[in-house]
BAMI-599221 format. One record per residue: z, y, x of N, C-alpha, C in turn. Coordinates in steps of 0.02 Angstrom, whole numbers, plus 50000, padded with zeros to 5 digits. Layout:
BEGIN
ZYXZYXZYX ...
***
This chain:
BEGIN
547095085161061546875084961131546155082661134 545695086161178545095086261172544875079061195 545255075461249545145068561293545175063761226 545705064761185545825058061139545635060261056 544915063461068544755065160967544485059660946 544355055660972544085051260945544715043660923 545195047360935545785044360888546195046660860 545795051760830546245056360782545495057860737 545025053960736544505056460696544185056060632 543905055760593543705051760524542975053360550 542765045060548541935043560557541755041560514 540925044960502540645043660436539955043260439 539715034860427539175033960441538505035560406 538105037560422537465040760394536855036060412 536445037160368535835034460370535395040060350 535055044160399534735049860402534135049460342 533775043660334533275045960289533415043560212 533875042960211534195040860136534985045360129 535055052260150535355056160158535225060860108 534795065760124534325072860098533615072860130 533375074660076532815075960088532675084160103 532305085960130532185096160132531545095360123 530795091460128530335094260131530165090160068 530355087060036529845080859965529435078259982 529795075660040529065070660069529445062660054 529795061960023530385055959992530855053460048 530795055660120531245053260147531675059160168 532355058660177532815060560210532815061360276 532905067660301532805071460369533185074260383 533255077360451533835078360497534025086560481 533525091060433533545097960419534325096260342 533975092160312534235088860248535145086960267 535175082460333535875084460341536155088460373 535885095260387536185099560436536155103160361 536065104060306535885106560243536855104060224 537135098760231537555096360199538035095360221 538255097560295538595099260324539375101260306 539265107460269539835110360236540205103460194 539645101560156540165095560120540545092460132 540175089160215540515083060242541125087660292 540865093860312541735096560315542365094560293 542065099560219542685100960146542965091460140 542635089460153542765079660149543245078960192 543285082660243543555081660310543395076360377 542865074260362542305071160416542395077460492 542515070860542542565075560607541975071960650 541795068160641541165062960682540665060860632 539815062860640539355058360622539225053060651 539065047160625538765040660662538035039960645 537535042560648537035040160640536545033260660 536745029360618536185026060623535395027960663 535125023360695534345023360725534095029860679 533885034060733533495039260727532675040260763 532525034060797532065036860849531645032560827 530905035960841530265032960803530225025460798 529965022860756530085015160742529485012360700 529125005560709528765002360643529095003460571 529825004260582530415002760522530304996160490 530354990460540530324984560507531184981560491 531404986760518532184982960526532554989560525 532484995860487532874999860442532905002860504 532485003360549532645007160647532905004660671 533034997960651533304994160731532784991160764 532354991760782531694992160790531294997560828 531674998960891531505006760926530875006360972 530415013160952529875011660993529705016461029 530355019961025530275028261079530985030561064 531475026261151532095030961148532275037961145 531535039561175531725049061187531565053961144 531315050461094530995053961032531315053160980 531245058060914531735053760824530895055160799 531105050160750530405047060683530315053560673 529465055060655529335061660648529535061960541 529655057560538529895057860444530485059360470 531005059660512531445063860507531585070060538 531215071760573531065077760588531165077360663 531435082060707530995083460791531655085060832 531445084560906532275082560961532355090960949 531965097360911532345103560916532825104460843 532615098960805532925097960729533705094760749 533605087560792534285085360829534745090860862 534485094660915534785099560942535115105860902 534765105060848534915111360807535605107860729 535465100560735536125097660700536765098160736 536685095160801537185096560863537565100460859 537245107460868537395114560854537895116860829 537525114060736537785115660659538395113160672 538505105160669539025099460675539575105060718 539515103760763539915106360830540305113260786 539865116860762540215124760739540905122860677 540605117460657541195114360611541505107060624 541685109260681542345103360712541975094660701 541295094860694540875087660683540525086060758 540725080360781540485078660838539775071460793 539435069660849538595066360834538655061260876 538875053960861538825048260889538185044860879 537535043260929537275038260901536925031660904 536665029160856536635021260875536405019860930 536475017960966536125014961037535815008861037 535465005961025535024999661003534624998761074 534924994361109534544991061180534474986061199 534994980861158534834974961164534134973661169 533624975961096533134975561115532554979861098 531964978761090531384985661078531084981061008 530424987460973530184985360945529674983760988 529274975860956528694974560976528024979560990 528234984860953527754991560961528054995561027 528524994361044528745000061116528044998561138 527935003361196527435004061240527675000561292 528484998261331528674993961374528274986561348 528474986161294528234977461284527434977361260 527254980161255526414980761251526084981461296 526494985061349526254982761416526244976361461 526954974561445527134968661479526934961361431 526684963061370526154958461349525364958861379 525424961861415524554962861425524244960461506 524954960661544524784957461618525444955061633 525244946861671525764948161700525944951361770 525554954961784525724963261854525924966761816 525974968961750526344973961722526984977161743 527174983261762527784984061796528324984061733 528094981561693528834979361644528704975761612 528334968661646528254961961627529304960561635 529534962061682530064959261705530624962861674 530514969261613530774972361573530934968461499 530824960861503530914956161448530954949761472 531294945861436531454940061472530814935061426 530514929761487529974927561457530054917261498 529854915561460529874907861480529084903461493 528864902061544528154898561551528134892861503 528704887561489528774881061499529164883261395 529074879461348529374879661285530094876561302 530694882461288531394883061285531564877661254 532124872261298532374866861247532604868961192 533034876561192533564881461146533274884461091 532494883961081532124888461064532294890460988 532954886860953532814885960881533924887360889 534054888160958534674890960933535014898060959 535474898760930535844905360914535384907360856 535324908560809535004913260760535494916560743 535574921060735535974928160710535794926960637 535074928860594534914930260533534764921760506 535164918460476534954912060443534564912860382 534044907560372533694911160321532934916860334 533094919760371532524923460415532314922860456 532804918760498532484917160560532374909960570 531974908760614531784901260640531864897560682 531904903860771532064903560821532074909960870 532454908460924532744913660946532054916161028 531514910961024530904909761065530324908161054 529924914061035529104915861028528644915161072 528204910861056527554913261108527144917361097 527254921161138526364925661134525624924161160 525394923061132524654922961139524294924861186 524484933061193524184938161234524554936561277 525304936861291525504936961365525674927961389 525474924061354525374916561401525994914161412 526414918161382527414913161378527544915961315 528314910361324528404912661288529254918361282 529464923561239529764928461251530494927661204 531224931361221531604929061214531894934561135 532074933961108532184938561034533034936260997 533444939561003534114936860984534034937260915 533654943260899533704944060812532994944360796 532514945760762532114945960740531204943460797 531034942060799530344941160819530054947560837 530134951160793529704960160829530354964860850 530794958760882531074962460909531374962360972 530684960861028531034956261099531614960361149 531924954361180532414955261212532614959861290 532804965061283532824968361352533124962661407 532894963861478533114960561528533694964261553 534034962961549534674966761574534964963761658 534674959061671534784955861738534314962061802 533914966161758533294970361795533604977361813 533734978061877534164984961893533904989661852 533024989161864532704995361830532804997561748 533004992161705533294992261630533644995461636 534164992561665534864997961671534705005161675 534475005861734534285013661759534295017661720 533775012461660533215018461627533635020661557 534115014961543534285016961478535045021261506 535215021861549535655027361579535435033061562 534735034761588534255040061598534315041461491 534295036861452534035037561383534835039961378 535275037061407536125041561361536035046461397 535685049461440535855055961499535575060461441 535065059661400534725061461393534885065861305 535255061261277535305062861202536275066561215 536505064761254537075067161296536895075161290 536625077761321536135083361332535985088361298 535585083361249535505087561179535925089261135 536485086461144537095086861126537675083361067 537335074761083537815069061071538585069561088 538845065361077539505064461091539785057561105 539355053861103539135047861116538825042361091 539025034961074538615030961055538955024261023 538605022960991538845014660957538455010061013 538715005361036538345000161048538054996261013 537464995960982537304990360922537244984160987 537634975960967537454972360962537524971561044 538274974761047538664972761134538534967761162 538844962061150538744956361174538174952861204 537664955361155536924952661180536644956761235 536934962561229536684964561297537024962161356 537494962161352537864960261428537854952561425 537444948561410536964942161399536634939361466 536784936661496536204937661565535834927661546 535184928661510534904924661450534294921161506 534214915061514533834911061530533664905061496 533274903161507532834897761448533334891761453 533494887161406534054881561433534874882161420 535074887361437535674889861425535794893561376 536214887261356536554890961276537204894261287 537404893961334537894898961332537944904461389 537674908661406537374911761448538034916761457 538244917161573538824921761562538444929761549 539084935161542538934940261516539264945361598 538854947961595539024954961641539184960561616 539964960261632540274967161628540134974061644 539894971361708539674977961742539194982861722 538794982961678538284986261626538784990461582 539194989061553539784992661542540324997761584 540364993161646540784997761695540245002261693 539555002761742539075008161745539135015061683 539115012161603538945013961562539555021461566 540075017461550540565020961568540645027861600 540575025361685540535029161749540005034061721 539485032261681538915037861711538995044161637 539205041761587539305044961525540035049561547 540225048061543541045051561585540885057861627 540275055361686540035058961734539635065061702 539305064161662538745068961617539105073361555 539635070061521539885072961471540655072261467 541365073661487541805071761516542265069261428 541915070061376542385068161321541985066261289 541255061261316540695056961283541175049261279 540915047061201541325038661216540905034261174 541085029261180540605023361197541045019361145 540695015861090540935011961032540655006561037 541035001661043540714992561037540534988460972 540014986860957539944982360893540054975460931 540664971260930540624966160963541234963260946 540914959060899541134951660847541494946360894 541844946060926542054944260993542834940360966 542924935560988543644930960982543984934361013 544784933960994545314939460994545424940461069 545274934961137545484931961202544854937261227 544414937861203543814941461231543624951961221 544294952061183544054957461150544284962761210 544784964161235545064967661293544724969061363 544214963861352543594963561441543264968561391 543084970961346542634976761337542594982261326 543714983561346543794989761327544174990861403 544274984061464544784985261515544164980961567 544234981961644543894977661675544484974261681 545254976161690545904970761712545984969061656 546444963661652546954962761605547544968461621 547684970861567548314976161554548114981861614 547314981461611547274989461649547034995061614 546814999461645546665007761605545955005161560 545895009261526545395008661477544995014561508 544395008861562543955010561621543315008161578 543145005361516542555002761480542325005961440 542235003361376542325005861312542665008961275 542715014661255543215018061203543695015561137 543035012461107543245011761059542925003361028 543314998560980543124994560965543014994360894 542364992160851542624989760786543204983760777 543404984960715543974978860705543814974760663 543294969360709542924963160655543424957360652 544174959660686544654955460667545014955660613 545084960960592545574963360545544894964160496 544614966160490544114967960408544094962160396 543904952560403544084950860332544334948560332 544874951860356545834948860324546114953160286 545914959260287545814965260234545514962360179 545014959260165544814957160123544934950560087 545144947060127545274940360091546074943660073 546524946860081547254947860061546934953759991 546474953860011546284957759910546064954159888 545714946659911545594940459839546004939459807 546484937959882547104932559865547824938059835 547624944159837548204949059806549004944659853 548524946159918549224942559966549194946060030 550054947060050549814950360104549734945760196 550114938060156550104936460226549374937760258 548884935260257548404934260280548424942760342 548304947860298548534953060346549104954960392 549484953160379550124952560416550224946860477 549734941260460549544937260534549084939760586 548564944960536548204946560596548514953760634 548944958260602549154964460637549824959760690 550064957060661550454951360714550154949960780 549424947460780549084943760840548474948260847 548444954160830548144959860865548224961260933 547444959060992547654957861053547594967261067 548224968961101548294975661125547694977261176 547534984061161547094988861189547454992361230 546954994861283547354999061338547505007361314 547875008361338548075014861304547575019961273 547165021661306546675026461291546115023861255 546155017861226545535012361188545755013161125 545445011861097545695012960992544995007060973 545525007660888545085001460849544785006960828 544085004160777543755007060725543885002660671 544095006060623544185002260551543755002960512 543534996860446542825000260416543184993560366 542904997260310542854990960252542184990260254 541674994560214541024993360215540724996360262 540034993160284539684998760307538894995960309 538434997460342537944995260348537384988660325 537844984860343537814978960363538034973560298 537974966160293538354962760234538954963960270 539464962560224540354961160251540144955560265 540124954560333540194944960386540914943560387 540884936960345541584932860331541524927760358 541234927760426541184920660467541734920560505 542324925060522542704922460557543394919960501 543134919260440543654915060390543454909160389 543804903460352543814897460353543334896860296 542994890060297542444890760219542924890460153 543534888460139543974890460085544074897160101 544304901060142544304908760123543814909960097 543224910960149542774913260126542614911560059 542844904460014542374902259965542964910159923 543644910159936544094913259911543794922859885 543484925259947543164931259948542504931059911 542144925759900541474926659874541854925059778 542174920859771542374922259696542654928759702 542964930059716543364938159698542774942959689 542534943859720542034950059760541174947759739 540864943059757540414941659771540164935559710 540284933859656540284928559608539544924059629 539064928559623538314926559595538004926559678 537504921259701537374919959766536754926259761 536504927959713536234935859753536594942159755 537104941359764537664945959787537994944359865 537654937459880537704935959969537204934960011 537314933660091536814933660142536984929760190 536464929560215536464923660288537064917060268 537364916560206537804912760187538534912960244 538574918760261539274922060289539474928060247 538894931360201539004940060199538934940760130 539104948560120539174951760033538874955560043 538204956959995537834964659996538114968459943 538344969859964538964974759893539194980959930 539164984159903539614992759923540224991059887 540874993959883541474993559889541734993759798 541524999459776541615000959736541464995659655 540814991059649540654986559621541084981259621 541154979559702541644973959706542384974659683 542654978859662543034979659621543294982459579 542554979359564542464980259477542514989159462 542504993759501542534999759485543335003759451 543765000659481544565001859469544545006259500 544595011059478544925016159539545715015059567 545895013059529546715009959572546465004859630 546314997959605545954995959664545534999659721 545125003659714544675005859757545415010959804 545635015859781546065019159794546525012059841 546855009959820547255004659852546855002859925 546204999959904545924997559982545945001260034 545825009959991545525014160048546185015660078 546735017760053547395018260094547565013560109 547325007360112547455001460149547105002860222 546405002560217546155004660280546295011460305 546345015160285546505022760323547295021960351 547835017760329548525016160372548455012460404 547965008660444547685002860483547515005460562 547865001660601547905004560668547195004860701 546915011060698546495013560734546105022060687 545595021960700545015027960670544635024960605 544655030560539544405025860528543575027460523 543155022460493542525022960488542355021460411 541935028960359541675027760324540865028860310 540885024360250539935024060249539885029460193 539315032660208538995038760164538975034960088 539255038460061539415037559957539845033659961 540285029860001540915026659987541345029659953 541375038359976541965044359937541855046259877 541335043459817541345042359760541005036359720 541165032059751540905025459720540435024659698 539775024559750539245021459736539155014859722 538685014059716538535006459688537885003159747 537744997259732537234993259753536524992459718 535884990559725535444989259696535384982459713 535464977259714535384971859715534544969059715 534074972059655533504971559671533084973259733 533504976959767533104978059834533314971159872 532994969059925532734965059976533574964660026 533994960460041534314959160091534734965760115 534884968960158535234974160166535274978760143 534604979660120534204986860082534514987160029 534944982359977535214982759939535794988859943 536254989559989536764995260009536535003060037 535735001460048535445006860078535175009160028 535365014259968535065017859935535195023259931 534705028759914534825035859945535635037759905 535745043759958536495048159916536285051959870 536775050559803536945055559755537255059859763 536775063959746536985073359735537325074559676 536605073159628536665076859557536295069559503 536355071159450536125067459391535335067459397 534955064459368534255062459371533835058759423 533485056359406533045049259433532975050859506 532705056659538532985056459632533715058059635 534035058759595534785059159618535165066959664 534715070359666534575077759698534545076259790 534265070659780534145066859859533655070559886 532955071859825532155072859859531995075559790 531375081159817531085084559754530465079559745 530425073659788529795072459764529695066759730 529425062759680529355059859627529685052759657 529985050559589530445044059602529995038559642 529285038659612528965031959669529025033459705 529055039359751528715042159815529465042559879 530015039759840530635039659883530535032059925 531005034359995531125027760050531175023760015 531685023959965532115018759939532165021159876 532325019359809532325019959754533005022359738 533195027359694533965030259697534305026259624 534695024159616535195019659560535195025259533 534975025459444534845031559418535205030859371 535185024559348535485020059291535995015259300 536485015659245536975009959223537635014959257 538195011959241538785012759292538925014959352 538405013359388538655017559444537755022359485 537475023559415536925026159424537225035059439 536635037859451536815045359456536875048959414 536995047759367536975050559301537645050459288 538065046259301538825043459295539225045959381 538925043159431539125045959488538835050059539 538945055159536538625058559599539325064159615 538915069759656539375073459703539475078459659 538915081859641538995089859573539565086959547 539575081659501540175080759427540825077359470 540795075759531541495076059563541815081259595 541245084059611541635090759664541945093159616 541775094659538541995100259482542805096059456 542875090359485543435086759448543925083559502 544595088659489545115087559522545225080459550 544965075859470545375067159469544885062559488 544485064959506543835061359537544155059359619 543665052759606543885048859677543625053859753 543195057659737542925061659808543445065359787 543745069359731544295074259776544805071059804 545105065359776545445059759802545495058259865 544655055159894544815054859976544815062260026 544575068359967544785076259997545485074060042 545675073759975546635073959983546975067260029 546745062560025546785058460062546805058660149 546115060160150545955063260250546365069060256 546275073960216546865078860226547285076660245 547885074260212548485070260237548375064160310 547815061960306548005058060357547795060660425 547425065960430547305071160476547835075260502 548445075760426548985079060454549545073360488 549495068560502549815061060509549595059060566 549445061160634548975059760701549655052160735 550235052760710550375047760716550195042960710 549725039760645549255035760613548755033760666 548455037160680547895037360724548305032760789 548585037460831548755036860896549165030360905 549855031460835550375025160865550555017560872 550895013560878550865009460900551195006260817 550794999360788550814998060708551074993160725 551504990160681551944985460691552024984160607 552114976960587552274975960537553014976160523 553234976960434554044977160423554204970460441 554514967660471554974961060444555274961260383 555434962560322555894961460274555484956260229 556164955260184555864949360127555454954860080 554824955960058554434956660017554244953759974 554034953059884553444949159878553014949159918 552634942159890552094940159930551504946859927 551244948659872550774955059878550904961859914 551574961259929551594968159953551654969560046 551174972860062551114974760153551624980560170 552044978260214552544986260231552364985060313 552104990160338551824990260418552245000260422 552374998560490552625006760529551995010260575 551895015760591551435017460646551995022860674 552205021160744552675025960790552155027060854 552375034960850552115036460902552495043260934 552435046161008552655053061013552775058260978 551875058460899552025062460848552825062760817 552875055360783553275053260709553155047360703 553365045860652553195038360633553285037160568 552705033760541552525032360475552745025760463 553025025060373552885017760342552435018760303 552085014060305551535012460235551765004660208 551735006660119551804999260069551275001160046 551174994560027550314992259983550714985959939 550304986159885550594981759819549834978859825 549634972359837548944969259822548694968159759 549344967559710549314964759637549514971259607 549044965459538548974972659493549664973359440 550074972459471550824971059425551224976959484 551874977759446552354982559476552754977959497 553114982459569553554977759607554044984059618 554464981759627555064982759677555194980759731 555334983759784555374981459844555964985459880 556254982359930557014982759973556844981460038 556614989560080556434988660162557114989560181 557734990760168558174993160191558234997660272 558884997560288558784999660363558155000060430 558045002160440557475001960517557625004160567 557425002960624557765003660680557525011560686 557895014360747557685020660768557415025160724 557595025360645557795029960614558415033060556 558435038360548558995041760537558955045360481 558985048060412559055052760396558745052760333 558545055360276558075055660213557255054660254 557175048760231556385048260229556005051560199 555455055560202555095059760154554225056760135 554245056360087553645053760054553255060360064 552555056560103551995057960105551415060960070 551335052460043550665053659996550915044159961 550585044859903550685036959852550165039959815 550165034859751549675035559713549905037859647 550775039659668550865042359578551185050659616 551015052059645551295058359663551955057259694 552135064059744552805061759794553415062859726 553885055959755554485055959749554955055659775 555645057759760556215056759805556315049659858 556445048659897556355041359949557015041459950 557415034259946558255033059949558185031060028 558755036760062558805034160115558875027860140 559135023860113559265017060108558645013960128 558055016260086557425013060048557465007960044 557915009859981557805001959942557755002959878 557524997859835557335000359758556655003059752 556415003959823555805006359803555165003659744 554935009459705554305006159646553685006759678 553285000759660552685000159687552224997959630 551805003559595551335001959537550954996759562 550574994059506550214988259523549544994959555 549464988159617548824990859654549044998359662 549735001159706549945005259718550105003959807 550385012859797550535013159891550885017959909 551175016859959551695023659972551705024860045 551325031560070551475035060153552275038160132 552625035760188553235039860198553345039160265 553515047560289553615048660364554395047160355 554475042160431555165043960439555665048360490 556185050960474556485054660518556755050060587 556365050260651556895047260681557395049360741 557795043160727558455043360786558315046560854 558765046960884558445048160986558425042861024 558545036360981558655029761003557735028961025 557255033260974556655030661002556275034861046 
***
């Protein structure tokens, strides 16, 4: 159904200039992924997420925007966008993208103005303080980088408000005319033929931020608007929240009621559940996951999670306890330049453990049976690796492997002359991983997640239904959760440990009949109606649909 694809979808996040290159000018451009298209088909990708596309200093990888209506001319031009749109669209790929408004780069032409008078008609397009902020040194988002959350400027005679970075001041969102305009900026890429948008960095926008107040309330209504006017322009455009939000808070950004229609936001990431996903793979345990799908605060019907192990960003393990967390940084993260802001892991997926493909395999059908859509990052589907020598985030941001040799078949043009330097060498260099020597191999992890989205594409139950954990006695490592819905209804087991188990779900309600196995990791086998006796390899898993009763 055309109203609800975006919960039946596989999202897959891109970073346009560390993608393909088409001209050898070392960065990755928007011709470069309309070039690659077919791949991310045959993958079974139904949504791009692009990351910041629109001209920028690039002090902050494009979060740093200095022209909403325009993309960086290194990635090429709004008839190059229009003409990806197009491509995408002809093969069932819809174009989500980042929406970055919290705030501008210090280079916008809004804040260069409104540094230069205060008559500027978008002096009042940033929030600015005469008098030095008692607060001036709290909230920091980036620890370590940052100092304070309140700059003075020189030129404009106050001082100005910045949630994250210094060159990167704060939109006024209290200013009707803000609003307006960045309506006018989704009307606009809507048009060209988006499908909608991530919110980078929700919360801070709906912020209504004055000097003094540390806890500043938030206006919904920027959201209701957002909503109303995207709906109005594109009738199956939707709106994705990045918003790190306590479990009591998470439902105001997908409902204006409690237990009403999902009148907001579409869709949420699930910064509840990712690191409980992760700490139940330190700890090769499943309670930890099984408390949080337990106290998963319900979404309104038409709202969905986004699931993501990696993506962009470090994995933020601030909403674990400092023993978890210390729990996830031995497992995963050993050596302190393998962390950040002293919450996070700059690691891509595949390193962190240790390069098992049973493990890796295990996580990913961990997250892909996880109630919502899921979301993957570009080279997750054959285990890339990290550079660690790069600088803070940039570590996960290294171009995609194609093919073997020093650009990686990223860029024809000479290894200095790339964005970013391509992992050419060691284990998970391109020489060892790329796309050529997996596509040619059945047992390779990209044909793997082939076969994987396949199946769970054919499984819209997954997507849509309502997940509930098993009650039965399990070992401790092993997760047995159901997803029922109008489709069918699925069980999924996960073994956390690398040992074989046996396990006894016996009876379940409201079904009837031979259970039929899905998809596992040793190929389908017979399922005892009973299901019991079931084998679970170490760091194994088993989809089985069940037949059910009329009881449901």
């Amino acid at each position: 159904m055309s109203e609800r694809w975006y919960k039946e979808a596989v999202i897959y996040c891109v970073d346009v200039d560390t993608f393909q290159d088409s001209d050898a000018d070392g960065y990755g451009d928007l011709r470069g992924l309309i070039s690659r298209l077919d791949y991310l088909s045959r993958l079974g990708v139904t949504c791009l997420w692009l990351n910041p596309i629109h001209p920028t200093p690039n002090r902050d990888d494009g979060y740093d925007v200095a022209d909403y209506y325009g993309v960086d001319p290194r990635l090429g031009t709004l008839g190059d966008f229009a003409e990806l749109a197009l491509e995408a669209r002809e093969r069932g790929i819809r174009i989500v993208l980042d929406l970055v408004v919290n705030h501008t780069s210090d280079q916008h032409p809004w804040f260069r103005s409104a540094v230069e008078s205060r008559d500027s008609p978008y002096r009042d397009w940033f929030v600015w303080s005469d008098d030095e902020p008692p607060d001036r040194r709290q909230g920091i988002v980036f620890p370590g980088e940052q100092s304070e959350t309140w700059t003075w400027s020189e030129q404009a005679g106050a001082w100005y408000y910045h949630r994250f970075y210094d060159f990167q001041p704060d939109l006024n969102w209290t200013n009707r005319a803000v609003r307006e305009e960045i309506k006018k900026v989704m009307g606009f890429w809507l048009q060209l033929g988006a499908s909608g948008f991530r919110i980078d960095a929700a919360p801070f926008v709906l912020e209504q931020v004055q000097p003094g107040v540390t806890r500043p309330p938030q206006d919904f209504s920027i959201l209701d608007d957002w909503r109303q006017d995207v709906q109005w322009r594109k009738g199956d455009a939707v709106l994705l929240c990045e918003a790190n939000v306590e479990p009591d808070k998470v439902v105001a950004y997908t409902s204006g009621r409690p237990d009403g229609p999902n009148d907001r936001a579409h869709m949420m990431f699930n910064f509840l559940l990712n690191p409980r996903m992760w700490l139940a793979l330190a700890r090769a345990d499943a309670e930890p996951l099984l408390e949080c799908l337990r106290t998963l605060p319900p979404l309104p019907a038409m709202a969905q999670w986004a699931t993501f192990l990696r993506n962009h960003d470090e994995l933020d393990l601030s909403r674990l306890t400092a023993e978890q967390q210390q729990d996830v940084f031995r497992a995963f993260a050993p050596r302190q330049d393998m962390r950040l802001f002293d919450r996070g892991v700059r690691r891509r997926l595949a390193p962190m453990l240790g390069g098992d493909r049973r493990h890796i395999e295990l996580a990913y059908s961990l997250q892909l049976s996880m109630p919502g859509t899921p979301v993957l990052r570009y080279g997750e589907e054959m285990g890339m690796g990290e550079n660690l020598r790069l600088p803070g985030r940039d570590a996960i941001r290294t171009p995609m492997q194609w093919e073997p040799g020093p650009t990686g078949g990223f860029s024809g043009a000479a290894p200095a002359d790339l964005v970013r330097p391509v992992q050419s060498r060691g284990r998970y260099g391109s020489g060892s991983v790329n796309v050529l020597h997996q596509e040619r191999d059945p047992a390779s992890l990209l044909s793997w997640f082939e076969r994987t989205i396949r199946t769970l594409r054919e499984c819209p139950e997954v997507g849509v239904g309502a997940c509930t954990p098993v009650d039965v006695a399990l070992p401790r490592p092993v997760l047995a959760h159901r997803s029922d819905a109008p489709e069918g209804a699925m069980l999924f087991l996960h073994n956390l440990a690398d040992r074989p188990v046996t396990v006894d779900v016996g009876p379940l309600d409201g079904v009837e009949g031979a259970p039929i196995e899905v998809y596992s990791d040793a190929g389908y086998s017979p399922v005892p109606a009973s299901l019991s006796g079931l084998e679970l390899n170490g760091w194994g898993y088993r989809w089985i649909r069940l037949r059910r009763g009329t009881s449901n």
